[in-house]
N, C-alpha and C positions, 0 to 999 in steps of 0.2 A: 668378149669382154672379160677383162681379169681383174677379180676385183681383191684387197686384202681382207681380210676379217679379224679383229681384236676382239679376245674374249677375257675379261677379267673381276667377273661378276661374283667371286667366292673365293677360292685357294688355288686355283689352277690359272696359271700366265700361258696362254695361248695367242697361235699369232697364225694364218694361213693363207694362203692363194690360191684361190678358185677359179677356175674359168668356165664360161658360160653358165654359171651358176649349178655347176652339178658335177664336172673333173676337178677330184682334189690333183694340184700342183704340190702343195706343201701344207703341212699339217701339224706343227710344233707344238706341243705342251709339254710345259714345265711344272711338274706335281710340289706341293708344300706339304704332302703327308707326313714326311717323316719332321716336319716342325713341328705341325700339332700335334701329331702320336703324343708326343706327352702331356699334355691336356683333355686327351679324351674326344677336342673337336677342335674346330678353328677358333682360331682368337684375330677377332676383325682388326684390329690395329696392326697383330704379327704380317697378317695377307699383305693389309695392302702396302707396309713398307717393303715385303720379299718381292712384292709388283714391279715397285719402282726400281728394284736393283737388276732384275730378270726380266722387263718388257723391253725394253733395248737388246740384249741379246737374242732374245728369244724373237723378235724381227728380223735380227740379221740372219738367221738361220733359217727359217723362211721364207726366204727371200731365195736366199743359197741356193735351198733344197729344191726351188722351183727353178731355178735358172733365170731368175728376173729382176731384174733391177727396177727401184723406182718408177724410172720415165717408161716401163711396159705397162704399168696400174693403171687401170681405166675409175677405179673409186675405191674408198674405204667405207665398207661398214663396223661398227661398233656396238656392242652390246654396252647399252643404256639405261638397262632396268628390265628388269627386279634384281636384287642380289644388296650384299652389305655395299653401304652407300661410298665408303674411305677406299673401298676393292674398286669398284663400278668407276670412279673419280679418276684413279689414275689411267686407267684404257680410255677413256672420255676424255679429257686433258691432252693425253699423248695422240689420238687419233686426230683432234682438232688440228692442232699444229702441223702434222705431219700431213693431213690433208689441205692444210693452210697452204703451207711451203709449196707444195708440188701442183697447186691450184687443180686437186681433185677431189671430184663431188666427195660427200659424204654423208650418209645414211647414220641415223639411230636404229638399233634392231632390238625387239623385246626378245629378254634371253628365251621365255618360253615360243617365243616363233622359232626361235631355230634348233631347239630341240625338235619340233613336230616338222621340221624342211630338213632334216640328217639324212633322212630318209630317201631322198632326190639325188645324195650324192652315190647312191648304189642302185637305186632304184627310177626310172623314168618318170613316175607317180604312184599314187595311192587312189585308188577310186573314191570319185566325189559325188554326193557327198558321203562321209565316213565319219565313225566315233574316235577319239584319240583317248588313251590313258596317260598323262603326261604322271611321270614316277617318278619324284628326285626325294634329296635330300630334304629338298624346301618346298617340293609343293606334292600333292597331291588331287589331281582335280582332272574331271572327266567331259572332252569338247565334241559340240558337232561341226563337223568342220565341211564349208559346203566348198572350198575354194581358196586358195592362199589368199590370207587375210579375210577370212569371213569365218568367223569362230562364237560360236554360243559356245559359254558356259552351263553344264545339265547338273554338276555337282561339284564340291571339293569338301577338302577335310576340315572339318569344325576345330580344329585342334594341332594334332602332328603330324608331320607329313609322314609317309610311310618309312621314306630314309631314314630321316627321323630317327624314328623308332629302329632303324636296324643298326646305327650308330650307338643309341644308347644302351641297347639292351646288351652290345658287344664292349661299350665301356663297364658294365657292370660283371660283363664275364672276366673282364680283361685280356678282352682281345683285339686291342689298339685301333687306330682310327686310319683311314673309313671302315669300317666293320661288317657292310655287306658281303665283301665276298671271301670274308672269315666264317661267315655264320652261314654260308651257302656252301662253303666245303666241310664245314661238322655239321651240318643239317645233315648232308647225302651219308652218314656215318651216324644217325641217329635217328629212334624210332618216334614218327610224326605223332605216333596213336598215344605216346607211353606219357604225355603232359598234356591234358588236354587245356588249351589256353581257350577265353571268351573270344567271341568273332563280332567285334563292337560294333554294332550300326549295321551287319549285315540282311537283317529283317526288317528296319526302319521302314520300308516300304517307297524310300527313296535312293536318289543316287549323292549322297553324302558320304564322308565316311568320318571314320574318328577312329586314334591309333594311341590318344594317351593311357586311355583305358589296361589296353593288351601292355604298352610298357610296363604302368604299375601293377599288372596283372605278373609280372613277369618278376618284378623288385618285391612282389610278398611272396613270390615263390621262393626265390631265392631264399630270403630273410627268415623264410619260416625253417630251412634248413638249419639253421642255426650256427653254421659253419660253410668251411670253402667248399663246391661243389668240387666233385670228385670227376675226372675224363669224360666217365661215362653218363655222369649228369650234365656235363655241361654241351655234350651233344645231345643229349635228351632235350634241353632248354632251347637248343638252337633249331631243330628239326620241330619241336611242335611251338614254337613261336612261329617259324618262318612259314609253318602251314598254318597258323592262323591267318596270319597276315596274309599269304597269297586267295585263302577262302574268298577273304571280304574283296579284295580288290578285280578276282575273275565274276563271283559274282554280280558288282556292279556292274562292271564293265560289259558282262553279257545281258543285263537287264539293259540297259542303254542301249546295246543295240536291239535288241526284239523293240523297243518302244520305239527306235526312232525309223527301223526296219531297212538298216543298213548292211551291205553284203560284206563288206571290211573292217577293220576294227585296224588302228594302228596303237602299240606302245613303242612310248618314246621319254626320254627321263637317266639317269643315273640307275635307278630299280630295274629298269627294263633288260640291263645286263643279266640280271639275276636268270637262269637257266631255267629252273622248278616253275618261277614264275611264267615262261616264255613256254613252255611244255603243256603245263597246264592251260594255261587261256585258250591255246591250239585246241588243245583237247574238248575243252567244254564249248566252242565256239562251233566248231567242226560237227557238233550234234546238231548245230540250228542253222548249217552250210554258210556259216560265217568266218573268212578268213582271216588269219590276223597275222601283222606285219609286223614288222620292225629292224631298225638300223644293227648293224655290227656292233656286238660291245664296247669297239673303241669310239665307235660317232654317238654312241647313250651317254657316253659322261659328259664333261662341259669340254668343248673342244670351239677352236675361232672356225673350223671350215664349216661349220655347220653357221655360223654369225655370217660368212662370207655368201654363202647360198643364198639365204633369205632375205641381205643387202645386194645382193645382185638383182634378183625380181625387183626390188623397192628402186633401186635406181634406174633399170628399166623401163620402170611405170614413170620416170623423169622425179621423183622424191628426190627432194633436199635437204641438210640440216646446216643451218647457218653454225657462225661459232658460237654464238649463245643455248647451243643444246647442251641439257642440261643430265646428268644420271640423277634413279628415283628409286630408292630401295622397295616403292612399291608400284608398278605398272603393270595395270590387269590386260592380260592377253585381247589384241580384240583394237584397245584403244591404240592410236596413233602416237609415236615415237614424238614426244612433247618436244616443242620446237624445230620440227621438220616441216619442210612446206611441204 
């Protein structure tokens, strides 16, 4: 089965072809970084009109890059929600028709299922059941996952996602946008011990977390300097920020699995690229013979072949979406792709 996948849930125009729901054929993303860099972050109206100029192209190459034309697609899936609703609208719009025309099936896909199915495209599986850390920009939240499509929620963040937080802290350094893996190359160049930042919600006693806290923790450090940080403060800032931030989120993540008494642990998200972080959870997980996964940096960010894998199972299972499916800037992991039979 070879199916397309449309991901257009944020700032990245991606478009791919999968087959059997686990060989990438073609893999296209088109970044809108250098649009927002001057803003600090996205600005949802810029995305979703840069969508509409680059999801046509960004198909045809695609297409190209796999050797296939139209009439070899067996279905399209589409990321449908969660994401900015004007972004989410145009891949939903375009996938309709396009799956109209060609009279092929078509799947809704929640963007966070197919971060947690990237993972299939390098790997065979993940052992079930298992804990997931899903790490983006936009979420922050920690699943038991017994089975594709069978996902409890154990936590998320009360506040900022952790990306989030690594976007902003790197606007405040002025180190342009996205800013994770700005602050993860002066992190490794700067001493974790020499700032100590708060590690917010890390003893809560639950598996929640909260990250507005350590930003403003991070904006009266700054502030209290009273002038520009200097090189070697502002790797100072990024090195013991980013070891804050990875404290709280290995510590959950290992509390979630002793409780739920899981031998795996997958991260998976935009964050998950972060190296320090991928080291460490190893490390601490590895003490209580818990192994922990996760996809290639390139299948962590938002990419369609990871939409195409987790539309391939759905369509599979015989799942339909009529043309009244609709995009929902908010859809919790778990529930059913709104208006798919």
């Amino acid at each position: 089965m070879i199916v397309l996948g449309i991901e257009t849930s944020c700032d990245e125009t991606s478009a791919a072809v999968v087959r059997d729901g686990s060989a990438i054929l073609s893999n296209v993303v088109a970044s809108q970084a250098a649009l927002h860099d001057r803003y600090g972050g996205v600005v949802p109206e810029l995305a979703s009109r840069r969508h509409v100029e680059t999801l046509v192209p960004v198909l045809r190459e695609a297409l190209e890059k796999a050797g296939v034309g139209a009439s070899d697609l067996d279905g399209v899936a589409v990321t449908n929600g969660p994401g900015l609703i004007g972004a989410l609208l145009v891949g939903v719009s375009f996938a309709k028709a396009f799956a109209w025309v060609r009279g092929l099936p078509l799947v809704g896909v929640n963007h966070l299922e197919g971060h947690l199915t990237a993972i299939r495209l390098e790997r065979e599986t993940v052992v079930s059941p298992h804990v997931a850390l899903l790490v983006s920009g936009g979420h922050t939240s920690l699943y038991r996952v017994d089975g594709f499509g069978e996902y409890a929620e154990l936590g998320r963040t009360h506040d900022d996602a952790a990306g989030e937080a690594f976007d902003k802290v790197a606007k405040m350094l002025g180190l342009g946008y996205p800013g994770g893996a700005a602050i993860e190359r002066l992190a490794a160049e700067g001493d974790p011990a020499a700032i100590r930042f708060p590690r917010p919600q890390r003893r809560s006693g639950d598996l929640s977390f909260s990250f507005s806290g350590l930003k403003t923790a991070v904006a009266n450090h700054l502030a209290a300097l009273g002038r520009s940080p200097t090189d070697r403060e502002i790797r100072e800032v990024c090195a013991g920020f980013q070891a804050a931030a990875i404290d709280v989120l290995v510590e959950k993540t290992a509390r979630a699995a002793r409780e739920t008494g899981v031998r795996e642990v997958l991260i998976a998200g935009g964050v998950a690229a972060n190296g320090a972080l991928r080291r460490e959870m190893a490390r601490v997980l590895a003490e209580s013979g818990v192994r922990a996964v996760h996809p290639s940096p390139a299948l962590c960010t938002d990419n369609a072949a990871m939409i195409a894998a987790a539309g391939s199972r759905r369509i599979a299972r015989g799942e339909r979406a009529g043309l009244d499916l609709n995009a929902y800037s908010r859809l919790p992991l778990g529930s059913p792709a709104r208006a798919s039979g």
